[in-house]
C-alpha positions, 0 to 999 in steps of 0.5 A: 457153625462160623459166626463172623459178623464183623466181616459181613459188608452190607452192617445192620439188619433193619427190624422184621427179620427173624432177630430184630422183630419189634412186639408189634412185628411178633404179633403180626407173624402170630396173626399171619402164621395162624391165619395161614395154617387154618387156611385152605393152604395150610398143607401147601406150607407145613413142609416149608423150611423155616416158615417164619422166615418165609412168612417174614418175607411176605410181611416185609413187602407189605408194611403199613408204614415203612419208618423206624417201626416198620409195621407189617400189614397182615391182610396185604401179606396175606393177599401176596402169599395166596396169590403166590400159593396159586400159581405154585400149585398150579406148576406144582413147584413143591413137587419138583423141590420134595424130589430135588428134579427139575421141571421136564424142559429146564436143561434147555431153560437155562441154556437160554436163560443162563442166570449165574449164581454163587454163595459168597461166604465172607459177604455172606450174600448169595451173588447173581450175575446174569447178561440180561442185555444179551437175554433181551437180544437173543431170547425168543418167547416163542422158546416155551408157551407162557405157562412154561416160562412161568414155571421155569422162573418160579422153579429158578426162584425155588432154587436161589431160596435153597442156596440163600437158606444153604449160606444162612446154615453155613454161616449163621448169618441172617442175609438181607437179600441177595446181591445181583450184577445184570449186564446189559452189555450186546442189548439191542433193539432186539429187546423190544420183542421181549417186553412181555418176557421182561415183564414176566420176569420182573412180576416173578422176582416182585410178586412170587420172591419177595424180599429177595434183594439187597442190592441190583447192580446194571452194568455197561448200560448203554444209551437203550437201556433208559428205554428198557427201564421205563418200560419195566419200572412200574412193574418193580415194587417202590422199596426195589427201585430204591436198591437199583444202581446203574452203570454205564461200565463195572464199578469194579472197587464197589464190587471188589470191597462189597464181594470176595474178589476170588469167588467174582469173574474177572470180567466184573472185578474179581479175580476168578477166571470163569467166564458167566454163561451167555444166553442162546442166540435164538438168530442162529437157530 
């Protein structure tokens, strides 16, 4: 198993992962870790894959105090993982990952919501890039009831985990969340008739995937955008709205020194020559 931690781009992890636990950190996943498994949801995580690290996740979102001793909040964790554990059972997501299928519907999903994503080993980040701006222009929310939205974006999400915990065994490597590029190239006002899916999607990525981000890059942000943002902003948790960057073009070199440029599309700076799928254009229909 490869080990190169010189060439990992994004340096130290902070405390609260797996390897940098301080004594206060390891009791607090003692306590959770029990508290959890004689709960009455119990089952719904003794198959999950590297439940420390799963569990970490929920602590990391919820700190008492976010300085040099990031002290976890146990109780806090506890209410986001239940609340998390609910609604996975209710769209019995478990149940699509235990027979690698996907929910009945989703091929049509991922046409209209196409969210690209690749490992990228040297980075040892897991990279999204998705044309939110065209999303937001396209999309129609009479697509799918919102029970089905809900799903698919929960099932979405149990995806991206897989690729993080695939590149973390490829490379030995603990990543700090992934790498995401939201273009916002061709948003419109059309967007407008989309909050409710907007919001939707940010309390999925907040609320049931926490600590999933290292960094959010939106590019070719026109003027609208600061629109959008203050209509969504609110619903991204403090620490999250620390790691968004906005751009009103690519920032090509801060993606071709952060990111390998043979796994990265030309259209954002790297030199692979694929072209990121586009949502369907619901106006068409």
């Amino acid at each position: 198993m490869a080990d190169s931690k010189s060439h990992v781009m994004w340096g130290e992890l902070k405390s609260g992962f797996v390897d940098t636990l301080s004594e206060q950190q390891t009791e607090s996943l003692t306590k959770f870790k029990e508290i959890m498994l004689a709960s009455e949801y119990a089952e719904d995580l003794k198959g999950k894959e590297d439940l420390d690290r799963y569990l970490l996740r929920y602590l990391r979102a919820n700190m008492k105090s976010k300085s040099k001793d990031r002290i976890f909040d146990v109780e806090a964790a506890k209410a986001g993982l239940i609340a998390t554990l609910k609604i996975r059972r209710k769209h019995k997501i478990d149940s699509y990952r235990t027979a690698g299928e996907n929910p009945q519907g989703y091929d049509k999903y991922v046409e209209i919501n196409p969210a690209f994503a690749y490992k990228d080993p040297k980075a040892k980040l897991v990279v999204g890039i998705q044309r939110f701006g065209l999303l937001g222009t396209y999309t129609k929310m009479s697509h799918f009831t919102d029970d089905q939205w809900e799903l698919y974006l929960l099932h979405q999400s149990e995806l991206r985990d897989r690729m993080r915990r695939e590149l973390r065994e490829e490379t030995g490597v603990e990543s700090p969340g992934d790498f995401n590029i939201i273009c916002e190239k061709g948003l419109g006002m059309g967007f407008l008739g989309n909050i409710k899916l907007i919001k939707m999607i940010a309390r999925i990525a907040g609320d049931h995937s926490p600590e999933a981000i290292y960094q959010v890059h939106i590019v070719n942000a026109p003027w609208i955008f600061a629109k959008l943002f203050a209509a969504v902003k609110t619903f991204i948790d403090k620490d999250t709205r620390t790691k968004i960057n906005v751009y009103s073009n690519v920032p090509v070199d801060c993606f071709r020194e952060k990111l390998d440029p043979s796994l990265l599309p030309k259209e954002y700076g790297g030199d692979l020559a694929f072209e990121v799928p586009t949502p369907l254009d619901a106006r068409k229909e």
